[in-house]
One Martini backbone bead per residue (centre of mass of N, CA, C, O) as a GRO file, in nm:
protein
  105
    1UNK     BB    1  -1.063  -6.116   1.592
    2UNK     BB    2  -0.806  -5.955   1.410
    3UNK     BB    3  -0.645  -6.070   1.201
    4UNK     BB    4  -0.299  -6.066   1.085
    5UNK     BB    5  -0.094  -5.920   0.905
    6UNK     BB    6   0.210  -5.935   0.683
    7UNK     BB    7   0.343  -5.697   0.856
    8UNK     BB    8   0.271  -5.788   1.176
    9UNK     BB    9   0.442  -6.088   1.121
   10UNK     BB   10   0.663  -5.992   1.064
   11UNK     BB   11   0.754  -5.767   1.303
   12UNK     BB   12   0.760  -6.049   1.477
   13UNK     BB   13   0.950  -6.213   1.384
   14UNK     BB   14   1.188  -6.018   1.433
   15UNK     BB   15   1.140  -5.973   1.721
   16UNK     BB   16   1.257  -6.291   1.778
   17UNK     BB   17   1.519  -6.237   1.645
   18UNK     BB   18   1.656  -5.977   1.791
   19UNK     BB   19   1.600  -6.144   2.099
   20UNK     BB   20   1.763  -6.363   2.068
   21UNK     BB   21   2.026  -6.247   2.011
   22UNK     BB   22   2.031  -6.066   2.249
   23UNK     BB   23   2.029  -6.357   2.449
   24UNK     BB   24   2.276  -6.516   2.336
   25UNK     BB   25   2.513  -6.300   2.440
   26UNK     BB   26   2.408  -6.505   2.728
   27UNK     BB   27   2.504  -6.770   2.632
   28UNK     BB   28   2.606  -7.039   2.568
   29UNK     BB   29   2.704  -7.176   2.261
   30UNK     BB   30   2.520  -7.421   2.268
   31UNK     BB   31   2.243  -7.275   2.395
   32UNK     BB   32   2.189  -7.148   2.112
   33UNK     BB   33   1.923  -6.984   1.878
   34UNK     BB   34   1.959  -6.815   1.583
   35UNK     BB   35   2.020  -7.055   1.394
   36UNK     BB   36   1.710  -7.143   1.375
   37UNK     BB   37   1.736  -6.905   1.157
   38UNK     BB   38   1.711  -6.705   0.927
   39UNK     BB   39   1.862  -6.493   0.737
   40UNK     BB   40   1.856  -6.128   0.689
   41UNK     BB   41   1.750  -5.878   0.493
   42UNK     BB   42   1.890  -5.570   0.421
   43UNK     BB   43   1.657  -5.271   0.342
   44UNK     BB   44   1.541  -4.985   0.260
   45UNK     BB   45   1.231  -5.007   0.301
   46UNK     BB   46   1.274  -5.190   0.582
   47UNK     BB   47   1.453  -4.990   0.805
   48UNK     BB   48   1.265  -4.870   0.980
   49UNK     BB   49   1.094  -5.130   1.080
   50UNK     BB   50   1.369  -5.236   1.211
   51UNK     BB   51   1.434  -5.039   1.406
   52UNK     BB   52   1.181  -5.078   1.566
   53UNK     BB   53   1.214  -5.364   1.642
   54UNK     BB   54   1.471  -5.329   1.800
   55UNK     BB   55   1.324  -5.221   2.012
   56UNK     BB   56   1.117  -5.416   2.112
   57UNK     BB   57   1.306  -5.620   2.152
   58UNK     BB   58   1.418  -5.484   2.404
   59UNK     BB   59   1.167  -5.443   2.553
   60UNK     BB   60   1.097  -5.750   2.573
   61UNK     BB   61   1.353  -5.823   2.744
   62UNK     BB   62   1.303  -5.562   2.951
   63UNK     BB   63   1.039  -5.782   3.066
   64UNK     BB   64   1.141  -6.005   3.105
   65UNK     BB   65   1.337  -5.958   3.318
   66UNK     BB   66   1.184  -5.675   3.475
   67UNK     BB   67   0.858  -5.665   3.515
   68UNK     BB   68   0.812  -5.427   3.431
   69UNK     BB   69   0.551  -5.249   3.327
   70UNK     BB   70   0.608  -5.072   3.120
   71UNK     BB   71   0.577  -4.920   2.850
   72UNK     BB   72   0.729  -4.821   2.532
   73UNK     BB   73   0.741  -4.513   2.603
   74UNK     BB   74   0.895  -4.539   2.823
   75UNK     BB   75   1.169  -4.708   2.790
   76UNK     BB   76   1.274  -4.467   2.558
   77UNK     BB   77   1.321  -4.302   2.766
   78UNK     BB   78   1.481  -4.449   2.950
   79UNK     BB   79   1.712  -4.484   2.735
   80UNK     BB   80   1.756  -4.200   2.708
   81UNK     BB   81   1.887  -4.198   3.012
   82UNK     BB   82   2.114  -4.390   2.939
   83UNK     BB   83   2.252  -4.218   2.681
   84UNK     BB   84   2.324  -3.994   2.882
   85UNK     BB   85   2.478  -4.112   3.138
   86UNK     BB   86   2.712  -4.176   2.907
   87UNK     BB   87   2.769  -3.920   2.856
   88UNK     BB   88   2.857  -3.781   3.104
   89UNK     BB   89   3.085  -3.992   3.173
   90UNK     BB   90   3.259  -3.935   2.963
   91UNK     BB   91   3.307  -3.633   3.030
   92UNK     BB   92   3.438  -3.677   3.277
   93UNK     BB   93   3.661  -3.899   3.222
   94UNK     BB   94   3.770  -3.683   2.940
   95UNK     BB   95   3.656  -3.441   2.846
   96UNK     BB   96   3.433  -3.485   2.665
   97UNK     BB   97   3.197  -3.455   2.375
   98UNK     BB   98   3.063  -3.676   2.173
   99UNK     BB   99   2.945  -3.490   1.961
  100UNK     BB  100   3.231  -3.374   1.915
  101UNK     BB  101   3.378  -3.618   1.833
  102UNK     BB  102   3.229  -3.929   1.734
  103UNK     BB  103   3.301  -4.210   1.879
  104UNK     BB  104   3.106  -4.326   2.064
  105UNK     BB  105   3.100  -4.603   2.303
   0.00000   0.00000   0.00000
């Protein structure tokens, strides 16, 4: 089996800091886990693969609440079709649409 290479254990490290802090978010305060992270430093050069990091994290998390089998590219799929029926129902309750108005979530 290939040994992980540098940039593989850091994108796990991350996608582990990234899951915490997601889980953390339902967590009582006591019994939050980020802290025992260091801080992360966001940089040009790493911004890509940080963004990429964090769909992981969000994957590892929902597989890990609802067991679905579903790979990372269903999964974004999934994602994509969460934030057209965000779109959806915002344009229905406000008449406006998201793209035009840019206000976000």
């Amino acid at each position: 089996m290939k040994k992980p290479d540098e940039k593989t254990k850091r994108f796990a490290k991350k996608a582990l800091m990234f899951e915490t802090a997601l889980t953390d978010c339902y967590r009582e305060e006591g019994e939050r886990e980020l802290g025992a992270f260091p801080r992360m430093h966001l940089t040009e050069e790493e911004l890509t693969e940080d963004f990429q990091v964090m769909i992981y994290a969000l994957y590892d998390l929902h597989q890990r609440i609802t067991e679905d089998p579903m790979d990372v590219l269903e999964f974004t799929y999934l994602m994509n079709r969460l934030v057209f029926q965000h779109l959806l129902e915002k344009r229905e309750s406000d008449g406006t649409d998201e793209a035009e108005t840019n206000d976000g979530p």
